[in-house]
C-alpha positions as CSV (number, residue, x, y, z in Angstrom):
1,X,-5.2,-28.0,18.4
2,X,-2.0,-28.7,18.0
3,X,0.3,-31.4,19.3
4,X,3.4,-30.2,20.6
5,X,4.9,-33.0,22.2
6,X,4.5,-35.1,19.4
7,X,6.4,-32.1,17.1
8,X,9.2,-32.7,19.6
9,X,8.9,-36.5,19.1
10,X,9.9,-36.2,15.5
11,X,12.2,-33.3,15.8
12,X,15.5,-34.2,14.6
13,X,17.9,-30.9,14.9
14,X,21.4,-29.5,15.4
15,X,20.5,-25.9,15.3
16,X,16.9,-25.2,15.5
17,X,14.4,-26.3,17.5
18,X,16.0,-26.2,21.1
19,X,13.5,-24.5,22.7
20,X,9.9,-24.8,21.5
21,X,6.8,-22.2,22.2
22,X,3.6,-22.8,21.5
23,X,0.2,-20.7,21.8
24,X,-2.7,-21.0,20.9
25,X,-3.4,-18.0,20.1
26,X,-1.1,-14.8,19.7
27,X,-0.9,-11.5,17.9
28,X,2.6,-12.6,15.8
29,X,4.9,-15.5,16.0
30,X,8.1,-13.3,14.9
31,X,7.0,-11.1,17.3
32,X,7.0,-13.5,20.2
33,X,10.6,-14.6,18.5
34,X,12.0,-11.5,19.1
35,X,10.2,-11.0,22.7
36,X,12.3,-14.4,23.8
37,X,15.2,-13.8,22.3
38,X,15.9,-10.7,23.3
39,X,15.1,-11.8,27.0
40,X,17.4,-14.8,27.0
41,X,19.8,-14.2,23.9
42,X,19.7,-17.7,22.3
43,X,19.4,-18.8,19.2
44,X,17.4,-22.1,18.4
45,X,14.5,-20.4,19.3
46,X,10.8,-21.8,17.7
47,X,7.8,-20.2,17.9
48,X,4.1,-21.9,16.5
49,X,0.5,-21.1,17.3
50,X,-3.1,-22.5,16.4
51,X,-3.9,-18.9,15.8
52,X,-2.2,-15.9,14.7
53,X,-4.4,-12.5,14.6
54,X,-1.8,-10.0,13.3
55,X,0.4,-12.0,11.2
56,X,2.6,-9.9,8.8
57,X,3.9,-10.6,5.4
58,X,7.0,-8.5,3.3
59,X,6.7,-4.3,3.5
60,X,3.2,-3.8,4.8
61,X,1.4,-7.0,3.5
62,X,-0.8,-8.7,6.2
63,X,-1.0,-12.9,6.5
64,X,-3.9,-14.4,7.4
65,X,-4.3,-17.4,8.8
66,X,-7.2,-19.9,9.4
67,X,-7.4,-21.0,13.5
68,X,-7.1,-25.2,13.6
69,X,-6.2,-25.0,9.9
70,X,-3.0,-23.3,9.3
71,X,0.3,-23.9,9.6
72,X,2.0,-21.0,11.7
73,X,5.7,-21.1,12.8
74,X,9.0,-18.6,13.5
75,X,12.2,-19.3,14.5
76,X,15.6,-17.6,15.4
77,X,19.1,-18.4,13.8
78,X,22.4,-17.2,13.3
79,X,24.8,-17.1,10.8
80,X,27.7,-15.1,9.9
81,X,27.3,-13.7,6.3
82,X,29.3,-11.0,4.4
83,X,25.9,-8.1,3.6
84,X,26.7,-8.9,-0.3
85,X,25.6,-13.3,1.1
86,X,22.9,-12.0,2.8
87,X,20.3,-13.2,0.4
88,X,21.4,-16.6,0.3
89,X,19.4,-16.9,3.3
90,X,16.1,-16.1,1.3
91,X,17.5,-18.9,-0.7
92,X,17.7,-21.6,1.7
93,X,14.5,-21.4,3.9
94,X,12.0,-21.9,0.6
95,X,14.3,-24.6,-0.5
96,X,14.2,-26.2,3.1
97,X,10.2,-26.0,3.5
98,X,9.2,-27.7,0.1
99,X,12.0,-30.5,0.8
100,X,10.1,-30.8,4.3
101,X,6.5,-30.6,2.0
102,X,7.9,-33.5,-0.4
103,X,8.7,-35.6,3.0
104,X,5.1,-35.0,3.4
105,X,3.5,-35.1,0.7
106,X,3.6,-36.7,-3.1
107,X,2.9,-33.1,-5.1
108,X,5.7,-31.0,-6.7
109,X,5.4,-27.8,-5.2
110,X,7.2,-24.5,-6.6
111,X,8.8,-21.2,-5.7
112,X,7.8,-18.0,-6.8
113,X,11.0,-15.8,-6.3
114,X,11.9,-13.9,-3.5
115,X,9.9,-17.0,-1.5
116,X,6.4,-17.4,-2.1
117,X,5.3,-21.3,-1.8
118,X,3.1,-22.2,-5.4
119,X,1.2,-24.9,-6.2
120,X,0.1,-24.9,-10.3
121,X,0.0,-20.8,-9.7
122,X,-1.7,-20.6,-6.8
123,X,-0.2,-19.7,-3.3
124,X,0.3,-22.2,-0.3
125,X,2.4,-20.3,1.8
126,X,4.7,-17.3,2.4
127,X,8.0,-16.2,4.3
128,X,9.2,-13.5,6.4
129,X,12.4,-13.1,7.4
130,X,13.7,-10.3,9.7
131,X,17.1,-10.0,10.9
132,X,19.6,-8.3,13.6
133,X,23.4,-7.9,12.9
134,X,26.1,-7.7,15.1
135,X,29.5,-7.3,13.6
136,X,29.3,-10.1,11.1
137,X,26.4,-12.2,12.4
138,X,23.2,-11.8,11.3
139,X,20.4,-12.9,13.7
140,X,17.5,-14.3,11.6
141,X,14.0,-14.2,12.5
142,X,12.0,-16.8,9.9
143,X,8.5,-16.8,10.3
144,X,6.3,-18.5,7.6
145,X,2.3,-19.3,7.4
146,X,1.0,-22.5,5.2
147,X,-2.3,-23.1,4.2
148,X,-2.7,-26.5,5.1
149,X,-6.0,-28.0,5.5
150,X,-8.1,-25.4,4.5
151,X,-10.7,-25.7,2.6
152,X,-12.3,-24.2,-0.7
153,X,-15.1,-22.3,1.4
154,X,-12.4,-21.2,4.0
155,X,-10.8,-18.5,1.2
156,X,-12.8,-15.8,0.2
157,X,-14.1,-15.5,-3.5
158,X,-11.3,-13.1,-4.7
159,X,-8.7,-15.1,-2.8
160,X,-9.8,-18.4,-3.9
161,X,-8.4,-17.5,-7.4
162,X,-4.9,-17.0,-6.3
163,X,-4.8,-19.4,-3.5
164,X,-5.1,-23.4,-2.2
165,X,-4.1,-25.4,0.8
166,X,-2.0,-28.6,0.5
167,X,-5.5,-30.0,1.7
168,X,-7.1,-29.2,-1.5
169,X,-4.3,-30.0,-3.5
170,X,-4.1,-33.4,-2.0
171,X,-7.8,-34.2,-1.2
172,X,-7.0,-35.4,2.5
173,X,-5.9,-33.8,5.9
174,X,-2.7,-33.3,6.7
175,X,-0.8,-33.9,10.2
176,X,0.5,-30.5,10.9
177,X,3.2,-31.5,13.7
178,X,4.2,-34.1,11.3
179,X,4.4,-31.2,8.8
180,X,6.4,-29.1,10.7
181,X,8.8,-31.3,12.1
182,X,9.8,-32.3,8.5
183,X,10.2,-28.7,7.2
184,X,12.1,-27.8,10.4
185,X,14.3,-31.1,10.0
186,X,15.0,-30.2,6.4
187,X,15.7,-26.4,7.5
188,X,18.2,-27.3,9.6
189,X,19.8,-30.2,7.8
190,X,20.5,-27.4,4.7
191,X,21.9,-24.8,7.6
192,X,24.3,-27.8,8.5
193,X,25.1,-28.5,5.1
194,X,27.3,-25.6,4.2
195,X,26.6,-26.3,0.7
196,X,25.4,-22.6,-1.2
197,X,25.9,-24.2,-4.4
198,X,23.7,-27.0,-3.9
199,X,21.2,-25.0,-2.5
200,X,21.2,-22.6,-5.6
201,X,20.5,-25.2,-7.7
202,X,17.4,-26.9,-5.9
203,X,16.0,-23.4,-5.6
204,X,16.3,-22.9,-9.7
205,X,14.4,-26.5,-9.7
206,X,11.5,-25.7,-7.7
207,X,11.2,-22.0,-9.3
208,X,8.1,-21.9,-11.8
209,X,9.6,-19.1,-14.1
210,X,13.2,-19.5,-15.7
211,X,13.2,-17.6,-19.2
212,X,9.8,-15.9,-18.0
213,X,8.7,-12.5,-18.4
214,X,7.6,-10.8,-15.1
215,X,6.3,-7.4,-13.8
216,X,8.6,-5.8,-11.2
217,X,9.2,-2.6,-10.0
218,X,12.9,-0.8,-10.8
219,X,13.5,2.7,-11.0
220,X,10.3,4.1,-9.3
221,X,8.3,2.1,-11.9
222,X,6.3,-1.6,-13.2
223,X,8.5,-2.8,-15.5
224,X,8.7,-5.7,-17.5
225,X,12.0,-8.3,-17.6
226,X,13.0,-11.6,-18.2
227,X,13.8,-13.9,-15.1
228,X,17.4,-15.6,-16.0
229,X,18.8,-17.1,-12.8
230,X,20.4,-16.3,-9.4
231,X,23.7,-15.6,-8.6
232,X,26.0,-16.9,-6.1
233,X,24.7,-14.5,-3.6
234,X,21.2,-15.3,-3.5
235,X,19.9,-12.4,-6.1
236,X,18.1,-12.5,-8.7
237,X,19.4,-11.8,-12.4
238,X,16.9,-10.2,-14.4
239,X,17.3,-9.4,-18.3
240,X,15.8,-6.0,-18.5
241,X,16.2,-3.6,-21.9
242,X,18.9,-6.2,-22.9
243,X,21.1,-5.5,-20.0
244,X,21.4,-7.8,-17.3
245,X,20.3,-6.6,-13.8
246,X,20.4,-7.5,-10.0
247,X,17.1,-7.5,-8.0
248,X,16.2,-8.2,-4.8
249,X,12.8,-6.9,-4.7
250,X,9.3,-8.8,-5.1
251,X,7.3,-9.7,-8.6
252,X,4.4,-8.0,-9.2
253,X,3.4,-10.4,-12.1
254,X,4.3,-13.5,-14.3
C-alpha cells in the first residue's frame, strides 16, 4: 500500500500538493482530478492510487499499471500562458520528474520528446497532460504513471523489450512516497521558478536524441527528420527536406 501520511511528511510545496487524495484503487487519477476540481474549483489538487484500472495515455493510448508496484499520480495547476507558451508546460513537468528521480536515485535518466521518461531506450514512465482555459489561464491536469518496482516477470514478453522499472535499473526497491514527494517538490519548485530559459535547457540535457533522425507523422504521413532543438515556446524544431519545421506531435521512431 501506500503511505500517505508519510508523502505529506516530506512534501515541501507552494503550489501543489494542498490537498492530497488517495485510493487504492480507481478507474483514472485525471479523472478523479477533474471530478474534485470541478466540485470545489481549486487548484493544488493531487490525486495517487495503489491501482489504476483505466489509466490513459496521449490520443487513445492506454497506461497500465502494476497494483503495489507503480507509481500513479495527477494533479491540478494553473498558469496563465499565451496558446503560442502553451507547450512550455510539456517542457517543465518531464524536466521536474527526472530532477525528483535523480533526488532519488543515482541513474541518469532521459527524455524522449513530447515526454516519455527513458532509461538506456527503454520506457519508465509517461505523461498526460489535459487542460481547461479560461480567458488566459490554463488549468492543467498532469497525470503521469512510473514503473517503479516492477519486476522483469511483471512486463509481458513483447513489452519487456521496450520497457524497465527504476527497480530493475537499480537492483533494489524503491520508497514510492519518498519518490513522489521528491518529483512533486521538484515540480513545484520549477513552477515557482519562473525561469523558461533554464528549463529549456535541462530538458535539451536529459533528451536522448539531439542531431537524431526520427519517424514522425507530418502531412497525413511517416516521415523521416532530424531532431534539432526546441524553441522558446516549448516546440520542437525538426529539420525535415532541408527546411526547418515546428512539431508538436509524438515520435514514432528514433
Amino acid at each position: 500500500m501506500f503511505n500517505i501520511d508519510l508523502f505529506e511528511t516530506n512534501l515541501k510545496t507552494q503550489k501543489i500538493g494542498k490537498k492530497n487524495y488517495y485510493y487504492a484503487s480507481t478507474n483514472s487519477t485525471n479523472t478523479q482530478v477533474w471530478t474534485i476540481f470541478n466540485k470545489y474549483k481549486k487548484e493544488g489538487i493531487v490525486t495517487i492510487a495503489n491501482e489504476q484500472t483505466q489509466g490513459r495515455g496521449r490520443g487513445t493510448k492506454k497506461w497500465f499499471s502494476k497494483k503495489n508496484k507503480s507509481l500513479i499520480c495527477s494533479f491540478l495547476i494553473k498558469q496563465k500562458y499565451s496558446n503560442k507558451q502553451i507547450g512550455l508546460h510539456s517542457i517543465l513537468i518531464p524536466v521536474g520528474i527526472i530532477n525528483g528521480i535523480k533526488k532519488t536515485i543515482n541513474k541518469k535518466l532521459q527524455l524522449k520528446w513530447p515526454n516519455d521518461i527513458m532509461y538506456n531506450n527503454k520506457k519508465i514512465g509517461g505523461i498526460l497532460i489535459e487542460s481547461k482555459k479560461n480567458n488566459d489561464t490554463f488549468y492543467f491536469n498532469v497525470g503521469f504513471g512510473l514503473n517503479v518496482n516492477e519486476g522483469e516477470n511483471d512486463f509481458t514478453y513483447p513489452i519487456q523489450k521496450i520497457a524497465s522499472s527504476l527497480k530493475i535499473i537499480t537492483g533494489y526497491e524503491i520508497q514510492r512516497e519518498i519518490l513522489l514527494s521528491n518529483i512533486i517538490n521538484s515540480i513545484d519548485k520549477l513552477l515557482m521558478s519562473n525561469n523558461d530559459k533554464t528549463i529549456i535547457q535541462d530538458w535539451l540535457s536529459y533528451c536522448n536524441h539531439i542531431n537524431q533522425t526520427i519517424s514522425i507523422k507530418y502531412n497525413g504521413k511517416i516521415v523521416n527528420a532530424r531532431f534539432i532543438k526546441i524553441n522558446n515556446n516549448g516546440q520542437a524544431i525538426l529539420n525535415y527536406n532541408d527546411k526547418k519545421i515546428t512539431y508538436d506531435g509524438e515520435i514514432f521512431r528514433i
